[in-house]
C-alpha positions as CSV (number, residue, x, y, z in Angstrom):
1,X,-4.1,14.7,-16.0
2,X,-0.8,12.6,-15.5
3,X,-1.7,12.4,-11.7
4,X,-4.9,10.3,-12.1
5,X,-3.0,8.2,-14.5
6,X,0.1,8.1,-11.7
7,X,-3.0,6.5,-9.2
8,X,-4.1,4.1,-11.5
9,X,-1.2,2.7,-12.9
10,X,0.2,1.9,-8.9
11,X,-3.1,0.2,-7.7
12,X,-1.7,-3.8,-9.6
13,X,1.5,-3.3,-7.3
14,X,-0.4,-1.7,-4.3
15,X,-2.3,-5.1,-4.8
16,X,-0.4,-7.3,-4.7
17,X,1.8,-5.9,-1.6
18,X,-2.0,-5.3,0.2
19,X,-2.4,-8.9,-0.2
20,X,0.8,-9.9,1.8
21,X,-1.5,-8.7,4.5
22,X,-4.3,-11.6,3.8
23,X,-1.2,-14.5,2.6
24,X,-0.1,-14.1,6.0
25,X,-3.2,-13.3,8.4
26,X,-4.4,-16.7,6.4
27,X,-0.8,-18.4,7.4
28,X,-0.9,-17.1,11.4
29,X,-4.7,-17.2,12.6
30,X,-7.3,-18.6,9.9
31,X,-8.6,-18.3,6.4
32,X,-11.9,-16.7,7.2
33,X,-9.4,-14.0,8.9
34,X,-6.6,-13.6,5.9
35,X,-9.9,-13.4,3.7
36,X,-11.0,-9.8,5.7
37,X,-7.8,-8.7,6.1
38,X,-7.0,-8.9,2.3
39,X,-11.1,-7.0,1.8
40,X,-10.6,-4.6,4.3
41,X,-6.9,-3.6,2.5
42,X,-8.0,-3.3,-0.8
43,X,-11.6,-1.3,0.2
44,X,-8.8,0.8,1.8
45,X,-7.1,1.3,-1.4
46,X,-9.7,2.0,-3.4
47,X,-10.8,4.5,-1.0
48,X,-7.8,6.2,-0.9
49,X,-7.4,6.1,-4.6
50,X,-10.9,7.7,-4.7
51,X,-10.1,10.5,-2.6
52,X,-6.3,10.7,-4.6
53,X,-8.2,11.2,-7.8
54,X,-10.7,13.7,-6.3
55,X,-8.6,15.6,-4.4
56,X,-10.1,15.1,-1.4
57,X,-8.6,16.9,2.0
58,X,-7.1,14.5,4.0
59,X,-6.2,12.0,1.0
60,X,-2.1,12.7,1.3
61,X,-2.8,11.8,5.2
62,X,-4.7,8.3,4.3
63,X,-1.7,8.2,1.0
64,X,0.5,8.1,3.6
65,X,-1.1,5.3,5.9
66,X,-1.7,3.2,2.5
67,X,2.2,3.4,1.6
68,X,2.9,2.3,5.0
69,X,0.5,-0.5,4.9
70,X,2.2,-1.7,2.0
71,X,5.5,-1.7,3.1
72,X,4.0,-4.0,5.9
73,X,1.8,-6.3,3.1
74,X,5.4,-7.1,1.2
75,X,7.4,-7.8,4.1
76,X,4.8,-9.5,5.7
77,X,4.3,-11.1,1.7
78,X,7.9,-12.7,1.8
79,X,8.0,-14.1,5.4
80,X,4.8,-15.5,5.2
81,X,6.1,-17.4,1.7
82,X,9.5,-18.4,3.7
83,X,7.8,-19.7,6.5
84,X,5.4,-21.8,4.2
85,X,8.0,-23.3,2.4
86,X,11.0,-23.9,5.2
87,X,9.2,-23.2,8.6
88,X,11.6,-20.3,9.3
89,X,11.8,-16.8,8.8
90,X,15.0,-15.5,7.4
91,X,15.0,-11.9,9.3
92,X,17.7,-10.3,6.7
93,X,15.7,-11.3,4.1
94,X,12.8,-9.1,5.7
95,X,14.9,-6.8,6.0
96,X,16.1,-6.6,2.7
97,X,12.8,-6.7,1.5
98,X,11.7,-3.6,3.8
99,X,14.2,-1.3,2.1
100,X,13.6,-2.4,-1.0
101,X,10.4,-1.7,-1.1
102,X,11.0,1.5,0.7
103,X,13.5,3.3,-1.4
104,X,12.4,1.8,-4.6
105,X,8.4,2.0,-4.4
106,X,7.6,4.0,-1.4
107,X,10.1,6.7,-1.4
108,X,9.1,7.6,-5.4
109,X,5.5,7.9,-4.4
110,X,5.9,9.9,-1.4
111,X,8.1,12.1,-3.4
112,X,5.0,12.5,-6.1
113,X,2.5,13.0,-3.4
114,X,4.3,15.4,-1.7
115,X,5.3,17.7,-5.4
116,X,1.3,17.3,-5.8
117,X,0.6,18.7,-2.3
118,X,-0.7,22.1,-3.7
119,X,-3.5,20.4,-5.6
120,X,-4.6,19.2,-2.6
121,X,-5.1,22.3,-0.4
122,X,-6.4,24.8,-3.2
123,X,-9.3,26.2,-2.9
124,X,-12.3,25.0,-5.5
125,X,-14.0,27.8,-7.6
126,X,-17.8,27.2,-7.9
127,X,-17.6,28.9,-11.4
């Protein structure tokens, strides 16, 4: 029970890194382009999430792509807001920003996923 409500309470923050994927797609080539990029991340969340809730096989595999997709989104979040406000990205900052995310969103996830693991692989009783 506390697992579905672990996958629903991270899909506002998942977001909002996801869209760091559109912000700067939108910033580099054009808006039509940051526009799919943000869909196509956030169909790919919901997906997951799906498959998380139902305990799908293969959901801690596409759990694993989405974590590293949003490790992407918020780095790729705070240099596209740095180069729209000074015209220069500020690599430490990136940086910064990459292990932050990492060991403070990412790593407690994984660490979750990976203690539910067992869920995951069981086999389903008909009865």
């Amino acid at each position: 029970m506390w697992f579905r409500w672990f996958v629903l309470l991270r899909l506002p923050i998942s977001v909002v890194m996801l869209l760091g994927l559109g912000t700067a797609s939108r910033e580099l080539w054009t808006s039509e382009f940051g526009a799919v990029c943000a869909v196509a991340a956030l169909a790919f969340l919901g997906a997951v999430s799906i498959k998380l809730l139902r305990r799908r096989r293969g959901a801690l595999l596409l759990a694993r792509w989405l974590l590293a997709l949003e490790i992407v989104g918020a780095v790729l979040l705070v240099g596209s807001g740095d180069y729209m406000v000074a015209r220069h990205v500020d690599v430490g900052a990136l940086f910064a920003c990459g292990c932050a995310v990492g060991f403070l969103w990412t790593l407690p996830n994984s660490l979750v996923l990976h203690s539910q693991r067992g869920r995951f692989t069981e086999k389903k009783s008909v009865l």
